[in-house]
KEKE-3310 file (N, C-alpha, C; in steps of 0.2 Angstrom, whole numbers, plus 5000, padded with zeros to 4 digits):
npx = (5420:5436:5452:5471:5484:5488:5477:5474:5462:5457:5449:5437:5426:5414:5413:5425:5432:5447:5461:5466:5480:5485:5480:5485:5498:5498:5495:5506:5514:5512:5511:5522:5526:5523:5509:5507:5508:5524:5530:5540:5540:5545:5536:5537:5533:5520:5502:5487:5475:5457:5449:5437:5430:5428:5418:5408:5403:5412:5424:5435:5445:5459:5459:5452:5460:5476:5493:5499:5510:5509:5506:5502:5491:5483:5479:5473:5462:5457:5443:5439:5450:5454:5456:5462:5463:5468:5464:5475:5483:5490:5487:5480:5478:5468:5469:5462:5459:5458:5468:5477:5487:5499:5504:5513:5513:5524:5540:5536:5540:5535:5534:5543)
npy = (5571:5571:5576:5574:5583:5574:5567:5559:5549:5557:5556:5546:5545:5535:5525:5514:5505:5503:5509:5517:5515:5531:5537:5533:5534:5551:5552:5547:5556:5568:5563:5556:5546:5538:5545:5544:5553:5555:5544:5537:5530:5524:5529:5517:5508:5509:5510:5515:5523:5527:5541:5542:5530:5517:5510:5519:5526:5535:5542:5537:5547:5560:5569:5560:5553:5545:5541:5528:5516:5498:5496:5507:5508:5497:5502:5512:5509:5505:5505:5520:5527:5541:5551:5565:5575:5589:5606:5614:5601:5596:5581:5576:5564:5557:5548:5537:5539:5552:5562:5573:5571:5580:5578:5588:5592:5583:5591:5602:5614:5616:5629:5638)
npz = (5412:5417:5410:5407:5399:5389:5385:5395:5403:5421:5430:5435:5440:5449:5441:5440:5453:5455:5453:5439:5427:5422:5430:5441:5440:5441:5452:5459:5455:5464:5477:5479:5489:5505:5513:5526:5541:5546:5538:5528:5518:5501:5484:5476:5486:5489:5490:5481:5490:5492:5503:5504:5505:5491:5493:5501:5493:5487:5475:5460:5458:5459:5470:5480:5480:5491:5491:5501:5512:5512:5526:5532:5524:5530:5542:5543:5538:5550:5566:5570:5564:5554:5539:5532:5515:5516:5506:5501:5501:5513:5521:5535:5550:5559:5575:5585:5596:5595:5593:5583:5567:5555:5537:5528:5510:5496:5496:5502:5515:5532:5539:5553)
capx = (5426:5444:5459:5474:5487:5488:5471:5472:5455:5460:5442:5432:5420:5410:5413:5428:5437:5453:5465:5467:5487:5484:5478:5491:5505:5497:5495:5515:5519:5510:5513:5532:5527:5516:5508:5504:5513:5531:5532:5548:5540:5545:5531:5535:5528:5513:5495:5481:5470:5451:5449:5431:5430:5422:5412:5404:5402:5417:5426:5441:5450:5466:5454:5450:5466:5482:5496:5499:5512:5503:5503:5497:5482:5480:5479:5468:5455:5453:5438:5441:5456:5453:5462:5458:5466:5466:5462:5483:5489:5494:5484:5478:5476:5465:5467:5456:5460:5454:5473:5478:5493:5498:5509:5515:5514:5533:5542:5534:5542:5531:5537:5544)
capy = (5567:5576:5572:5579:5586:5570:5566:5554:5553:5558:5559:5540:5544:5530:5518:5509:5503:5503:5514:5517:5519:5537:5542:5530:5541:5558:5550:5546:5562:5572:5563:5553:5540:5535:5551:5544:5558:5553:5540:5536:5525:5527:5527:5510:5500:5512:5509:5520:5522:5531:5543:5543:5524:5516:5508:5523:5531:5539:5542:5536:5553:5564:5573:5557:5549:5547:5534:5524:5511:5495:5496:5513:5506:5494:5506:5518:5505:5500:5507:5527:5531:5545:5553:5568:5578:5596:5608:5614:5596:5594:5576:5575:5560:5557:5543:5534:5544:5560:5564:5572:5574:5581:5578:5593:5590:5583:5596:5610:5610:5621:5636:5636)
capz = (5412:5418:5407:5409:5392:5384:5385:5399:5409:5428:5435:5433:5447:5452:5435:5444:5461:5454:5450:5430:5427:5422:5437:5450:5438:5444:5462:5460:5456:5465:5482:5480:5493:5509:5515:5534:5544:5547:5537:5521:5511:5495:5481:5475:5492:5492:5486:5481:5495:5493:5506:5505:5504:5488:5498:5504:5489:5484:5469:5458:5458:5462:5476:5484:5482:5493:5494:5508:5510:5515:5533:5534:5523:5535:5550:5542:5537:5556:5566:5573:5561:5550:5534:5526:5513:5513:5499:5500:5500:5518:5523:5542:5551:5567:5579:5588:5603:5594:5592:5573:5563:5547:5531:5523:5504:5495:5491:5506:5524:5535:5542:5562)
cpx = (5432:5448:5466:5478:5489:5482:5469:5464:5458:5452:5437:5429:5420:5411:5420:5431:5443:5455:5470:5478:5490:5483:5484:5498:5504:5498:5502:5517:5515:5511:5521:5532:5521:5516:5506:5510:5520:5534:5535:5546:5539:5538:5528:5532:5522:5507:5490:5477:5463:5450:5443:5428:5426:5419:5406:5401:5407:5422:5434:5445:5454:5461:5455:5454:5474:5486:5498:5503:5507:5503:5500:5491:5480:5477:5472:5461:5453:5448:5441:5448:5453:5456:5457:5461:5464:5467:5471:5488:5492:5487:5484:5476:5473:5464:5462:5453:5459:5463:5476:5486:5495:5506:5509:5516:5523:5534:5543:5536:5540:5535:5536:5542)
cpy = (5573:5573:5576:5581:5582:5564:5560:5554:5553:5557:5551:5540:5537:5522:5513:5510:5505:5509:5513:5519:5525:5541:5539:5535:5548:5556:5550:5553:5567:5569:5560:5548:5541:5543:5551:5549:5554:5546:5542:5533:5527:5526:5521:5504:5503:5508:5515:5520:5528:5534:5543:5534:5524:5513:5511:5529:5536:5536:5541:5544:5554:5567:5568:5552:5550:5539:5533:5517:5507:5494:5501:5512:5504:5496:5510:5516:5502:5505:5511:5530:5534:5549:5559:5574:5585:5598:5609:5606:5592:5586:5578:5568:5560:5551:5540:5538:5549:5564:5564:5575:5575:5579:5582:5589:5590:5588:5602:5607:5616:5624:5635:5643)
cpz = (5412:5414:5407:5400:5386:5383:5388:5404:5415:5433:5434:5437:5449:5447:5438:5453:5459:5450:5442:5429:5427:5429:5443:5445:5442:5450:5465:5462:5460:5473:5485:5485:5500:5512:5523:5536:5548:5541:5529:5516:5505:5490:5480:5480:5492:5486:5487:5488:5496:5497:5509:5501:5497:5488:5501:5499:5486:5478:5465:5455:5461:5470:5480:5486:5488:5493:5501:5506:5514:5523:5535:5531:5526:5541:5549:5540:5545:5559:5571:5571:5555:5545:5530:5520:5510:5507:5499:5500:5508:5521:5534:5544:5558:5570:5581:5594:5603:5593:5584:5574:5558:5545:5528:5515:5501:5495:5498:5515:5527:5541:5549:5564)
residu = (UNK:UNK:UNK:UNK:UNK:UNK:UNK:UNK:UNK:UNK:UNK:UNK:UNK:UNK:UNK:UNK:UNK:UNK:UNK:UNK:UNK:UNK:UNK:UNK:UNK:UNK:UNK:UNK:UNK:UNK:UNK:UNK:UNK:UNK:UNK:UNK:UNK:UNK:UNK:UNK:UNK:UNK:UNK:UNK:UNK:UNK:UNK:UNK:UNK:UNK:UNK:UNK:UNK:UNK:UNK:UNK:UNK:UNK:UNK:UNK:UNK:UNK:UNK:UNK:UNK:UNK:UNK:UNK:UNK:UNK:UNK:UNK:UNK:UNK:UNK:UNK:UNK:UNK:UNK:UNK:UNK:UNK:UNK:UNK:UNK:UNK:UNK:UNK:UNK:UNK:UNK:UNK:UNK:UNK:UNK:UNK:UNK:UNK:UNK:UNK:UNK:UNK:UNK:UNK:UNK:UNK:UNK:UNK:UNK:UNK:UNK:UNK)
# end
């Protein structure tokens, strides 16, 4: 079990689907709103979304999670759209068409 300094658990593997409020807080702050590449949506339209479905086996954590307002959920659950979040934060997405694009984490604007 992960918790973080006020003894929240951050890490529920396999024991739920949903997203525990401790953890959609960290999710908040750690990405500010929908991570598909370009998009504004602030946090409060987005939703948690598993990256490694928990359908397929994956798990209720920070690692596995990213927000998505609800249309980017909807896109990334159709069939040949792909999401994956790098180990620094920058999310990847890959078309159907074999075409990716990334989201720099809040905060970071990648250098020209």
């Amino acid at each position: 079990m992960i918790t973080d300094g006020a003894g929240s658990i951050l890490d529920y593997g396999r024991s739920t689907r949903s997203i525990p409020p401790a953890v959609y807080t960290s999710l908040v702050l750690r990405d500010w709103g929908c991570r598909f590449p370009g998009c504004d949506r602030p946090a409060e339209w987005c939703q948690g979304h598993h990256i490694w479905h928990w359908e397929d086996g994956g798990r209720t954590n920070l690692p596995n999670l990213v927000l998505l307002c609800s249309k980017h959920h909807h896109i990334i659950h159709l069939k040949g759209w792909h999401l994956k979040l790098q180990p620094g934060g920058t999310v990847e997405v890959t078309d159907p068409h074999g075409r990716v694009r990334t989201s720099d984490p809040p905060g970071h604007a990648r250098a020209a």
